[in-house]
Backbone as CSV, one residue per row, in Angstrom:
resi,resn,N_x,N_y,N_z,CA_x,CA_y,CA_z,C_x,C_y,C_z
1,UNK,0.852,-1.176,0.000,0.000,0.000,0.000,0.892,1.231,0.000
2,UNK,0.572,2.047,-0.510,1.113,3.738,-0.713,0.680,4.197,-0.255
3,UNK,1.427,5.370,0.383,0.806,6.385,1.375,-0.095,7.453,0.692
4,UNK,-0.099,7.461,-0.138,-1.065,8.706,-1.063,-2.710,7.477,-0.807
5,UNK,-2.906,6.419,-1.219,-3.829,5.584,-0.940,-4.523,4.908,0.381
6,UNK,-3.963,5.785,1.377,-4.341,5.451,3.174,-5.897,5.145,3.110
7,UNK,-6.478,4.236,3.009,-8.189,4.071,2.871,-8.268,5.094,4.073
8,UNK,-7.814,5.221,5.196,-8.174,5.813,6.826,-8.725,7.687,5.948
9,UNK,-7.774,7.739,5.144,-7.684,9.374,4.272,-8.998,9.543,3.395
10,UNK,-9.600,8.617,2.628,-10.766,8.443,1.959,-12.145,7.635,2.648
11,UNK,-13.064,8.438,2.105,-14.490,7.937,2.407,-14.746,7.082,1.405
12,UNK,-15.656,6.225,1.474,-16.265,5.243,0.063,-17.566,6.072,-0.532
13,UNK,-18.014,5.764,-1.509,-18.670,6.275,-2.574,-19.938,6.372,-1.653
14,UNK,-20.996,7.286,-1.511,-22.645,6.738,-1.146,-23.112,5.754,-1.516
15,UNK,-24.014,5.066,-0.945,-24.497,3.749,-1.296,-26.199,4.099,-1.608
16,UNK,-26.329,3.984,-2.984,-27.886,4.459,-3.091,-28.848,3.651,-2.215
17,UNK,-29.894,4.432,-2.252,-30.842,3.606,-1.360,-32.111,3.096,-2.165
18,UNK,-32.839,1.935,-2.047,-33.631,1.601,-2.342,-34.787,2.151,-2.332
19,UNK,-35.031,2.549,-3.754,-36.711,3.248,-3.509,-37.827,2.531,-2.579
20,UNK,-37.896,1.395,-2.618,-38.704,0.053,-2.127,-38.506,0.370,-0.320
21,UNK,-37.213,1.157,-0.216,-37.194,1.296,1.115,-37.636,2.631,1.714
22,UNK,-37.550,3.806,0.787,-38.000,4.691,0.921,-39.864,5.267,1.313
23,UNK,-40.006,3.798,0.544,-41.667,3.983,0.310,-42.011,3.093,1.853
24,UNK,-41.068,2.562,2.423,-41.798,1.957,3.717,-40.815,2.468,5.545
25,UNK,-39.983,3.332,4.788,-39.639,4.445,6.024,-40.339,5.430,6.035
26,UNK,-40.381,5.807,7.549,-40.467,7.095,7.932,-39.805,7.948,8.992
27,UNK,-40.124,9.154,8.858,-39.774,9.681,10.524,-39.811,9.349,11.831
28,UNK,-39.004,8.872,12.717,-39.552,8.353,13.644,-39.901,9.392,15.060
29,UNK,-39.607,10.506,14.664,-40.061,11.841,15.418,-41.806,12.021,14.861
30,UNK,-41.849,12.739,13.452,-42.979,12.769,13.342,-43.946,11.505,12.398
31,UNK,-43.316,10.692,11.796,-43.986,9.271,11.284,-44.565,9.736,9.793
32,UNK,-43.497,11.170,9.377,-43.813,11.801,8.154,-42.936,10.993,7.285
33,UNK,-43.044,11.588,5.677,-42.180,10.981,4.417,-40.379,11.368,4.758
34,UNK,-40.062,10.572,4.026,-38.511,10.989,4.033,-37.838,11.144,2.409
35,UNK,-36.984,11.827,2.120,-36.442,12.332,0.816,-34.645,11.980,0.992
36,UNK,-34.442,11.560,-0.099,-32.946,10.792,0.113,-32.125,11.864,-0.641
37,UNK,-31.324,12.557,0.192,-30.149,12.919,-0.323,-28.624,12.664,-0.698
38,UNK,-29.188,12.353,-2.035,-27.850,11.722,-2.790,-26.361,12.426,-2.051
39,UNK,-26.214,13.995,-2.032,-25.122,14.504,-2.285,-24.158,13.914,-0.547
40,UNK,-25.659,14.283,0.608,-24.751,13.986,1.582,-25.337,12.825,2.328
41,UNK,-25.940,11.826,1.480,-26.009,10.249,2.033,-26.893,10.309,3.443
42,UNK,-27.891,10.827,3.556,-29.012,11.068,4.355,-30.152,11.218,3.975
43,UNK,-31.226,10.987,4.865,-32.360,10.975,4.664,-33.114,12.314,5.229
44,UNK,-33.603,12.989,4.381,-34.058,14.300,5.019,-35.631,14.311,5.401
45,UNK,-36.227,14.385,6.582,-37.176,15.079,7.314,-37.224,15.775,7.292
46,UNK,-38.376,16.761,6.510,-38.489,17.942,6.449,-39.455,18.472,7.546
47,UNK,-40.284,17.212,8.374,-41.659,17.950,9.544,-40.942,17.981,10.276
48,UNK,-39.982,17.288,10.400,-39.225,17.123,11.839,-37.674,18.147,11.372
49,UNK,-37.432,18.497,10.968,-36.083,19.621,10.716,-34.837,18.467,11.210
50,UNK,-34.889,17.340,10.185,-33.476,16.342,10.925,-32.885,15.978,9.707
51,UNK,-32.119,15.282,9.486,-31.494,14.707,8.853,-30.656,13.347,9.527
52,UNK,-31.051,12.471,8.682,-30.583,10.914,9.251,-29.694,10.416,8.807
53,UNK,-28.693,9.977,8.850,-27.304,9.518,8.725,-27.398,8.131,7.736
54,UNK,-27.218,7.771,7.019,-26.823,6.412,6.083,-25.337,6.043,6.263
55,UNK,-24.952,4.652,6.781,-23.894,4.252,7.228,-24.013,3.253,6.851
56,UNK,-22.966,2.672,6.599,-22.273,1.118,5.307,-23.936,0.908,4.841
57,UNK,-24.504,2.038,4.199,-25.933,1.638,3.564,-26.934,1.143,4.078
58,UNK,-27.042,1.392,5.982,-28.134,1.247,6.380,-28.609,2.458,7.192
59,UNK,-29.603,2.999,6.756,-30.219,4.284,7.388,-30.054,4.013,9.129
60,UNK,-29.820,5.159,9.459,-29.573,5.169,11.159,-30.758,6.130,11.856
61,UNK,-31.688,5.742,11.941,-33.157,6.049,12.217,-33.193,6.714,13.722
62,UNK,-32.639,7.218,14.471,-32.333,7.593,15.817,-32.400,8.995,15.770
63,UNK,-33.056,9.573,16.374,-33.407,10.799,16.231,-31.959,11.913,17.064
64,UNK,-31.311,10.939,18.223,-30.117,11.382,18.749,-29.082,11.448,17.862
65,UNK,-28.997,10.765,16.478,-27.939,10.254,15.942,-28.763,11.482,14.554
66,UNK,-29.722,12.058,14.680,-29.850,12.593,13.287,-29.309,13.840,13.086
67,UNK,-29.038,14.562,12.459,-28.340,16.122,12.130,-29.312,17.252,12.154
68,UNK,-29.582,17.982,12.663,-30.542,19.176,12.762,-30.268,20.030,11.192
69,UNK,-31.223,20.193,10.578,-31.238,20.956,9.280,-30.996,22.450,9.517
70,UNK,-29.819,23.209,8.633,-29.977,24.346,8.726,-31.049,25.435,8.389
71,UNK,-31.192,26.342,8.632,-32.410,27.141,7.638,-32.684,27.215,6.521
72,UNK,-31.241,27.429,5.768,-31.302,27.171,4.558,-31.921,25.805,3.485
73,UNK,-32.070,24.814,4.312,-32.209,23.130,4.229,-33.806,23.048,3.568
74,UNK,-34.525,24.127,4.430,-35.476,23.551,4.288,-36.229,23.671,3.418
């Protein structure tokens, strides 16, 4: 391995998500729709102002673990 190639230095690609899964999640704050954002690999709540984390491609549904949306977000 080469030091220019440290995996620890790089992230892996997003892992798309299944529409099939989209259509049977929800919010678990408000039990509203969710919208998948490609760019930063989360699931956005827009009733609930969160954003949910996608990790090795499984949504992390925890409302402690979700990202608060900026103003601009919404």
């Amino acid at each position: 391995m080469t030091a220019d190639k440290d995996p620890a230095m790089t992230s892996p690609p997003p892992t798309a998500v299944d529409p099939r899964l989209l259509e049977i999640l929800v919010c678990p704050v408000t039990r509203g729709p969710l919208e998948y954002d490609r760019t930063r690999n989360e699931l956005i709540s827009r009733s609930a102002r969160l954003a949910y984390p996608i990790r090795d491609g499984a949504p992390v549904m925890l409302p402690d673990e979700a990202r608060p949306l900026e103003e601009g977000e919404a």
